[in-house]
Structure formats: structure tokens, C-alpha cells
Backbone bond lengths (Angstrom), bond angles and torsions (degrees), N, CA, C in turn:
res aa  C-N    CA-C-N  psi(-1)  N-CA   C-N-CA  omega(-1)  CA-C   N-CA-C  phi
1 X - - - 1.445 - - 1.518 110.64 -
2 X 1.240 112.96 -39.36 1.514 112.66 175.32 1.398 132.40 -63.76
3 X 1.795 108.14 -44.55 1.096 104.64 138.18 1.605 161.88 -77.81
4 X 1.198 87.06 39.37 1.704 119.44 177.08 1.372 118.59 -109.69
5 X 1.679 107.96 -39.76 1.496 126.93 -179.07 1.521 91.93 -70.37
6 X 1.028 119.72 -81.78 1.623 111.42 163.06 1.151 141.50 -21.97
7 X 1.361 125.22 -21.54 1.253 106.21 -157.38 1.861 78.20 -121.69
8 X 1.358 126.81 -22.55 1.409 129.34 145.57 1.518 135.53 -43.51
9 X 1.749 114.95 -38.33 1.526 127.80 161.85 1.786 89.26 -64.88
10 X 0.972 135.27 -47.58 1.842 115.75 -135.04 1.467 84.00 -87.85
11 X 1.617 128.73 -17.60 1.416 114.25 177.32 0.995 111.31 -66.06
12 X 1.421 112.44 -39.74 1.498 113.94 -162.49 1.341 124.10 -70.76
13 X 1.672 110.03 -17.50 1.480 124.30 160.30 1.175 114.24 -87.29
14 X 1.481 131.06 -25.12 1.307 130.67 169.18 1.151 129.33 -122.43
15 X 1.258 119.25 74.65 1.408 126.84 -166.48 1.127 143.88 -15.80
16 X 1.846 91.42 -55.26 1.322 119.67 -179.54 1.921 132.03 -87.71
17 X 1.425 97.30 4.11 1.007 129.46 170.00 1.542 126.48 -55.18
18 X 1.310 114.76 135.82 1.807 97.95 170.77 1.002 124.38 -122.10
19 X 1.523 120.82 131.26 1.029 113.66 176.73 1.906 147.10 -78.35
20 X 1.372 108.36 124.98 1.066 101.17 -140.89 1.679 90.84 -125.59
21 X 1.753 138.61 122.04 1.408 132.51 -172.75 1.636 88.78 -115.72
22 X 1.469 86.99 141.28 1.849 105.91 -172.69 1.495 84.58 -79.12
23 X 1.096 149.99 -49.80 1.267 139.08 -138.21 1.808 102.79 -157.13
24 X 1.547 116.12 132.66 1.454 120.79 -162.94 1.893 101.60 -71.96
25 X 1.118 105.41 144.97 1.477 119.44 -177.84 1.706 94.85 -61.19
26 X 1.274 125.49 142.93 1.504 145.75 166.77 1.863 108.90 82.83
27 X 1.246 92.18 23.88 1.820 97.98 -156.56 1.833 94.93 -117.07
28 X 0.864 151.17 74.86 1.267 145.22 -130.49 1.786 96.67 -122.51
29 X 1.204 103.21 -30.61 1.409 107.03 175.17 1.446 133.48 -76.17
30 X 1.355 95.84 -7.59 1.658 107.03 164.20 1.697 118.02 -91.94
31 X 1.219 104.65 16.78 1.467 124.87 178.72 1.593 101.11 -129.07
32 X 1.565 122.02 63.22 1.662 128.58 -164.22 1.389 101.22 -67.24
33 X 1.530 121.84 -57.66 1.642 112.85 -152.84 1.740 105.57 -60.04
34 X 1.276 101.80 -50.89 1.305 113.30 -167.18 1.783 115.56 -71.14
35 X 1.252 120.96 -18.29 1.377 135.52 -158.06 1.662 85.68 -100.95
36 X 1.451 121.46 -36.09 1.804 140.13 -149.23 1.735 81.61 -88.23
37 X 1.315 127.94 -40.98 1.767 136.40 -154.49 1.318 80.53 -98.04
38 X 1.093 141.07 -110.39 2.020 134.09 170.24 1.401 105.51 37.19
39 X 1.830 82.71 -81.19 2.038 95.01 -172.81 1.541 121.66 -64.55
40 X 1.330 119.53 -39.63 1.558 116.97 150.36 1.558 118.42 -39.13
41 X 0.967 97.97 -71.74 1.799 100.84 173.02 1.705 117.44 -27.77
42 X 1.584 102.84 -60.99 1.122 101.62 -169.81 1.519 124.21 -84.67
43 X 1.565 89.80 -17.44 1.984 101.31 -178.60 1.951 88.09 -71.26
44 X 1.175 140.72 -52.22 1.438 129.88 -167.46 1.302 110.50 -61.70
45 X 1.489 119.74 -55.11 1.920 125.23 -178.93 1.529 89.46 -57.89
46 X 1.441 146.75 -72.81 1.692 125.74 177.40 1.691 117.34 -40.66
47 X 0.961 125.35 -36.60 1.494 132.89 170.21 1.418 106.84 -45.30
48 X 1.700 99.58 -64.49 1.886 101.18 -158.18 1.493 88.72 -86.67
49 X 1.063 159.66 -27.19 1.567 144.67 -176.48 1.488 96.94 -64.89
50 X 1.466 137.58 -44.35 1.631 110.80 -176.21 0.875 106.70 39.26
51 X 1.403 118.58 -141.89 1.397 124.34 -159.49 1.686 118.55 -81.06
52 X 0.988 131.94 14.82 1.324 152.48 177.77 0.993 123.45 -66.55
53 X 1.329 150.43 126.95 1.563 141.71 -154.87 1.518 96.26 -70.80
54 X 1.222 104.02 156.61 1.372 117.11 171.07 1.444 126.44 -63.23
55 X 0.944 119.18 -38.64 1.392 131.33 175.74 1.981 114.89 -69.96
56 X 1.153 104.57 16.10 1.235 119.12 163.32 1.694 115.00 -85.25
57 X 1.403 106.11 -36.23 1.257 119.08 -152.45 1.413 120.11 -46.60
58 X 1.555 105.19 -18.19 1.701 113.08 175.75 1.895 98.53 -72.49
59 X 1.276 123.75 -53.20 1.028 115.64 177.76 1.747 130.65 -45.76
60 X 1.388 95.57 -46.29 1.726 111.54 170.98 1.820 103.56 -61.39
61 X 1.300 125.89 -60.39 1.555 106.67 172.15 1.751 113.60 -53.34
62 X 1.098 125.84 -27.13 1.883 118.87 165.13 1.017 125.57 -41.67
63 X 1.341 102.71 -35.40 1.506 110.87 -133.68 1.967 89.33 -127.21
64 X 1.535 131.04 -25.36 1.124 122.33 144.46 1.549 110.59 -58.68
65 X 1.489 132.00 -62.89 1.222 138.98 -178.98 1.891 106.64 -15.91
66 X 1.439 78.29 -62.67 1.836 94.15 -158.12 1.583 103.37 -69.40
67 X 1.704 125.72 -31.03 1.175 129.35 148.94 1.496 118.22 -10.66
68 X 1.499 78.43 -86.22 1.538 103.15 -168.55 1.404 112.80 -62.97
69 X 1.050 132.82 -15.71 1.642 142.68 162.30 1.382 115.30 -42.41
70 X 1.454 111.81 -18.94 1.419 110.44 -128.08 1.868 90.49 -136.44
71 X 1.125 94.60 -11.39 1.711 106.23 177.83 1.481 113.30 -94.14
72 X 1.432 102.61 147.99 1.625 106.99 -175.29 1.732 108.81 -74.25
73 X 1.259 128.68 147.42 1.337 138.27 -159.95 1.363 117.04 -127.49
74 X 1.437 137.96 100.91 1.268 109.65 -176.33 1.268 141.78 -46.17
75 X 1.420 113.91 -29.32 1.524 140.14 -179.38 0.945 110.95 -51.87
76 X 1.681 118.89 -20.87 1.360 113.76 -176.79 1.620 110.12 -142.41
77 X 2.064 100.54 52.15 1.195 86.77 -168.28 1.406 160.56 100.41
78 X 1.418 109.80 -29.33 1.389 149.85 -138.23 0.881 121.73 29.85
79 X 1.442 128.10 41.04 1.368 116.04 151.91 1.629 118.54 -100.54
80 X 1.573 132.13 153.21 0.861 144.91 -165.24 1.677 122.85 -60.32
81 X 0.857 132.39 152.07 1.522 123.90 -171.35 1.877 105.96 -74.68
82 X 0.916 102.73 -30.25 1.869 104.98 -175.08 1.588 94.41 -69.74
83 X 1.705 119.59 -38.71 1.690 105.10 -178.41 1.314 103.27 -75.16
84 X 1.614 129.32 -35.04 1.744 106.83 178.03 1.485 105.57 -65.79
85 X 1.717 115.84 -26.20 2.181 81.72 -166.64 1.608 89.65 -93.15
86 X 0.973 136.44 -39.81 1.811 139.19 179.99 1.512 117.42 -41.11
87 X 1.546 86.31 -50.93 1.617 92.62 179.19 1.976 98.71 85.24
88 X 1.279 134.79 33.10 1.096 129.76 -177.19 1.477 110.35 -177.36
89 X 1.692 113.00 135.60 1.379 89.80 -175.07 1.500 138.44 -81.85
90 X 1.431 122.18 176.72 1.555 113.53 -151.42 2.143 89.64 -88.29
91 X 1.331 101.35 166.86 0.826 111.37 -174.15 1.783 102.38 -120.26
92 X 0.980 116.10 124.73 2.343 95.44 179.11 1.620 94.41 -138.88
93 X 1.347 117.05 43.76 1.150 106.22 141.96 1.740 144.14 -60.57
94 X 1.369 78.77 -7.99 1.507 91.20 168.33 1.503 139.59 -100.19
95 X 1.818 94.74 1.82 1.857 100.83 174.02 1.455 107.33 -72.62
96 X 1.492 81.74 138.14 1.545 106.32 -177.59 2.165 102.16 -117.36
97 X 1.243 96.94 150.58 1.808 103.49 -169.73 1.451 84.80 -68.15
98 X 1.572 119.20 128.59 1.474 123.25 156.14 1.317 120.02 -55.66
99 X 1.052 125.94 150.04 1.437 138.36 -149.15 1.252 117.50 42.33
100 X 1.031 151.16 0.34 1.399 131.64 161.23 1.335 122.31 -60.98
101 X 1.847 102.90 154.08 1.363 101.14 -176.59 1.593 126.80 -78.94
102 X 1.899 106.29 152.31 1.415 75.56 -153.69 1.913 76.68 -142.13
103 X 1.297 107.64 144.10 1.401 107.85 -174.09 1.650 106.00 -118.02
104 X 1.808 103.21 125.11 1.248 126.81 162.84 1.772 128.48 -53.81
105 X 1.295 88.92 126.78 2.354 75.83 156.27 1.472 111.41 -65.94
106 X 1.018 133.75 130.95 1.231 117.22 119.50 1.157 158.80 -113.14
107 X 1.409 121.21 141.97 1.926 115.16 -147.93 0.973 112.53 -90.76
108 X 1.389 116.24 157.04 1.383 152.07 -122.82 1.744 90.49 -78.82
109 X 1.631 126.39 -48.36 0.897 120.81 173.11 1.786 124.74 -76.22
110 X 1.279 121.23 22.69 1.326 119.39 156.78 1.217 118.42 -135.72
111 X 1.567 129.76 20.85 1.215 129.33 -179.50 1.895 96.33 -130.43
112 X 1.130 101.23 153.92 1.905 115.24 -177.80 1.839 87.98 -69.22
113 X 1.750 94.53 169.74 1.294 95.14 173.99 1.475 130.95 -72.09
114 X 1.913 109.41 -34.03 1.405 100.35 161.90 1.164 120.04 -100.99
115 X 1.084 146.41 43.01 0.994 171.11 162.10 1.527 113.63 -68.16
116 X 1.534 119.89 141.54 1.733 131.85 -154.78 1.790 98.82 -59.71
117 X 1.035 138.66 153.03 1.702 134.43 149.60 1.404 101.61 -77.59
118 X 1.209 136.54 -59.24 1.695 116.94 -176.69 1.527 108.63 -95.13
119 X 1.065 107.12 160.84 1.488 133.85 159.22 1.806 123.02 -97.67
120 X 1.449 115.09 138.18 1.118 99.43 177.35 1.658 129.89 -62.07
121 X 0.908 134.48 -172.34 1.635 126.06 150.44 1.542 115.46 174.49
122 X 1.334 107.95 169.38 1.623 110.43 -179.47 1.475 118.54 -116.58
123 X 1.275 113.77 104.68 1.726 134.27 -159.52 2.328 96.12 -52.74
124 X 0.892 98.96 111.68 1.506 104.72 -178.84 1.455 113.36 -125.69
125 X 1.384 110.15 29.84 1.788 116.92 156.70 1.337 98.49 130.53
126 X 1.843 93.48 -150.49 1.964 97.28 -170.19 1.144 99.72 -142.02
127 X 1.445 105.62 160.65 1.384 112.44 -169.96 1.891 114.91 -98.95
128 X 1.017 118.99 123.21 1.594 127.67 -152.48 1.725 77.50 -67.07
129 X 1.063 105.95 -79.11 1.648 111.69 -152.14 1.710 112.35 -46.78
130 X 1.313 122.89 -37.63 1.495 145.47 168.14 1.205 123.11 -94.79
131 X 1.303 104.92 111.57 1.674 86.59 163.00 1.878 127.78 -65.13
132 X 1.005 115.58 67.52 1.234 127.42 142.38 1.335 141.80 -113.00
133 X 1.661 99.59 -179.75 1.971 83.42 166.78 1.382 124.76 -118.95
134 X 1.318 111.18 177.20 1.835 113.68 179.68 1.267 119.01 -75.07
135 X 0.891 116.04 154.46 1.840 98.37 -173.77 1.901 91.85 -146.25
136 X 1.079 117.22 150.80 1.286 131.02 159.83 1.426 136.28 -100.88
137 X 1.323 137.38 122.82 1.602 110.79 -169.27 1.452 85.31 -123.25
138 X 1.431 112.82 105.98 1.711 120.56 156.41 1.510 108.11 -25.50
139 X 1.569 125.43 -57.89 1.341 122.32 -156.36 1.774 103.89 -53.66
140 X 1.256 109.11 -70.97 1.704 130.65 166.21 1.357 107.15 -36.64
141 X 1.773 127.27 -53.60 1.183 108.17 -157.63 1.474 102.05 86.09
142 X 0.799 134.40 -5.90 1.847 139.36 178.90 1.376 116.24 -118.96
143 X 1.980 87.44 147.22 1.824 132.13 -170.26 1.297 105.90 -84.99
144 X 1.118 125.29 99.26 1.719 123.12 163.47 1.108 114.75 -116.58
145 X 1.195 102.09 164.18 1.644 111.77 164.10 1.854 115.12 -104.90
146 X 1.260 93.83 154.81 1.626 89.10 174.10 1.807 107.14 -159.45
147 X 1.070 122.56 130.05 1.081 109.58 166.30 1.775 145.89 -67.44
148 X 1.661 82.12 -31.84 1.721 98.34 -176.09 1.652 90.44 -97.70
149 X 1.760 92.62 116.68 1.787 97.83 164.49 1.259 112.07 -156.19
150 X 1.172 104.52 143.76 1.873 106.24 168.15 0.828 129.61 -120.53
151 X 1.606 127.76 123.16 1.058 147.48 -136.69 2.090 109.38 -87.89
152 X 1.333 115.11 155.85 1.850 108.25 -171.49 1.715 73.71 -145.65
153 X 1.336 123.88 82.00 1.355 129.21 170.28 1.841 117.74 -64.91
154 X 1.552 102.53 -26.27 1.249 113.49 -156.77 1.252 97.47 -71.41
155 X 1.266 114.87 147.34 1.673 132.44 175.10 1.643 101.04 -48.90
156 X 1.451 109.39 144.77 1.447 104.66 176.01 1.601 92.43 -92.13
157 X 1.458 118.91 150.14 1.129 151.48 -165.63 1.442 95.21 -67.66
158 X 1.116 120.44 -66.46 1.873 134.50 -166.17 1.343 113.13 -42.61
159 X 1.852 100.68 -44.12 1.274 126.20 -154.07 1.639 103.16 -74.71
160 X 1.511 107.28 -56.34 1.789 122.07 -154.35 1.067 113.48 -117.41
161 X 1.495 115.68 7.00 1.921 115.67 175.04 1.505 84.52 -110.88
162 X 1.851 98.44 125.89 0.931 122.39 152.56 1.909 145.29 -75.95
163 X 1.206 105.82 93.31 1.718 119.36 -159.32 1.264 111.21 -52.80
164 X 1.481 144.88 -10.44 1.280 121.47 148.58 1.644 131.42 -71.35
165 X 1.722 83.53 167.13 1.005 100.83 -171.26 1.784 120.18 -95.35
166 X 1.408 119.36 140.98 1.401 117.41 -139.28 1.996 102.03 -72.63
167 X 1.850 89.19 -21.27 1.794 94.24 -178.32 1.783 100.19 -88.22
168 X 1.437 135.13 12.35 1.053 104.42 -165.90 2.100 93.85 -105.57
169 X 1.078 92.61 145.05 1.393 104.06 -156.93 1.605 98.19 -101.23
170 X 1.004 123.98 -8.50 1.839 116.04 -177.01 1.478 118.45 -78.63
171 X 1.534 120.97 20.91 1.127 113.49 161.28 1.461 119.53 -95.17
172 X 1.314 112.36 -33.59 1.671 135.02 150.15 1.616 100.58 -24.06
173 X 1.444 117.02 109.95 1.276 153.59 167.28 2.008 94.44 -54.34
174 X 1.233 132.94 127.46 1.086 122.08 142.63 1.236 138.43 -96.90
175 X 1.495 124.25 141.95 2.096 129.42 -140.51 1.736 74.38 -82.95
């Protein structure tokens, strides 16, 4: 559709022009590489949100984006897309597991005196312009950035230990 609106404005400045669409409107699959990179994109940001409110989901495409920035590519070789436009290689000592919990400073001038130094939060990518990271605070509902954080990578217990028992046999389907 978009390239229709377009290619409808350029008549209208150029009369004599023809209009001509590389590829039929609603047909998306005759556009593979780019339609094939889309669905990657979006199959990983649904992956890492799990259980994560939805309204994260702009953060989870960032934060696949910047991933994938950072991975070797055949197209170019195998080297990563940040070393062809950077010109230097990437460094990712700094990926952290999305969603894990991840605890903030907070300074001296916005917290009471006995009052906690970190805050909890849930690590939801990185920040392009800063080197920091995104952080989420369930309570707020709010995206920050922060630099000082420490990371709780470890699987939560509740979540990924599985409560049976290895002799109990009633999950076994009977033929």
C-alpha cells in the first residue's frame, strides 16, 4: 500500500511518468531477505518478553536489534555488521540475560537516609546513546536507564526447577 501512495504522489509531480510496483501490495513474501530479517527480529523480541508485560515489546526489538548487530554474518564474511559500519571489532562483554533481575544505585540525593541503596528492577536491553542499561520497574511501570547495576543472572528457582518426582510415572502417556 505504501508503495502505491508513492508511486501515486511522484505521478502527480510527474505526469508523464509510469507507474511501475516492484512487488504486489499484501504480497510480502516476494520481498524474502528483508520479510526473512522482520520475522527473526520479531520471533526473538516474542521469545525474550516471556512472561514480561507486553508493553515492553519496543524494548525487546532494541535489544534483539543490537544483538544481532553484534553477530557474525555471512554476507559480510563473518564479520558482524557494527565491524563493517564501525570499522572495529564489537566488544559484548556487556550482554546481560534479558529479563533478569537487575539492581540499581540509588543516589544519595533521592533516597531517605535509611532508606535501601538499590532498587529492584528487570534489565530490558541497552541504551545506544549511553553506555548503560534499560531497566524496568514493575512498581512505576517505567523505562530507565542507569548505569550502576547488578546483575541476579541466575535462573529463578520457582520459575525452572521442575517439581516432579523422577519415580513418579503419571506423566507417561499410556499406548
Amino acid at each position: 500500500m505504501g508503495e502505491s501512495i508513492i508511486a501515486i504522489s511522484l505521478t502527480l509531480i510527474v505526469p508523464n511518468m509510469e507507474s511501475r510496483d516492484n512487488f504486489p501490495s499484501l504480497t510480502p513474501q516476494q520481498n524474502g531477505v528483508a520479510e526473512r530479517k522482520n520475522r527473526t527480529i520479531q520471533e526473538m523480541a516474542r521469545c525474550m518478553l516471556g512472561y514480561l508485560p507486553s508493553l515492553l515489546w519496543g524494548e525487546a526489538i532494541n535489544t534483539t536489534i543490537h544483538i544481532l548487530n553484534r553477530c557474525p554474518m555471512k554476507v559480510v564474511e563473518g564479520k558482524t555488521p557494527y565491524e563493517v559500519w564501525i570499522g572495529k571489532k564489537s566488544n559484548i562483554s556487556h550482554f546481560r540475560v534479558f529479563g533478569c533481575d537487575a539492581y540499581t544505585f540509588v543516589i544519595l540525593e533521592k533516597r531517605k537516609r535509611l532508606a535501601k541503596k538499590y532498587k529492584k528492577c528487570i534489565f530490558v536491553g541497552y541504551d545506544n546513546k549511553h553506555q548503560g542499561y534499560m531497566l524496568y520497574q514493575p512498581s512505576t511501570r517505567a523505562v530507565f536507564m542507569s548505569r550502576d547495576v547488578k546483575f541476579d543472572e541466575l535462573p529463578n528457582e520457582s520459575i525452572s526447577s521442575d517439581h516432579r518426582n523422577d519415580d513418579d510415572d503419571s506423566s507417561i502417556a499410556p499406548n
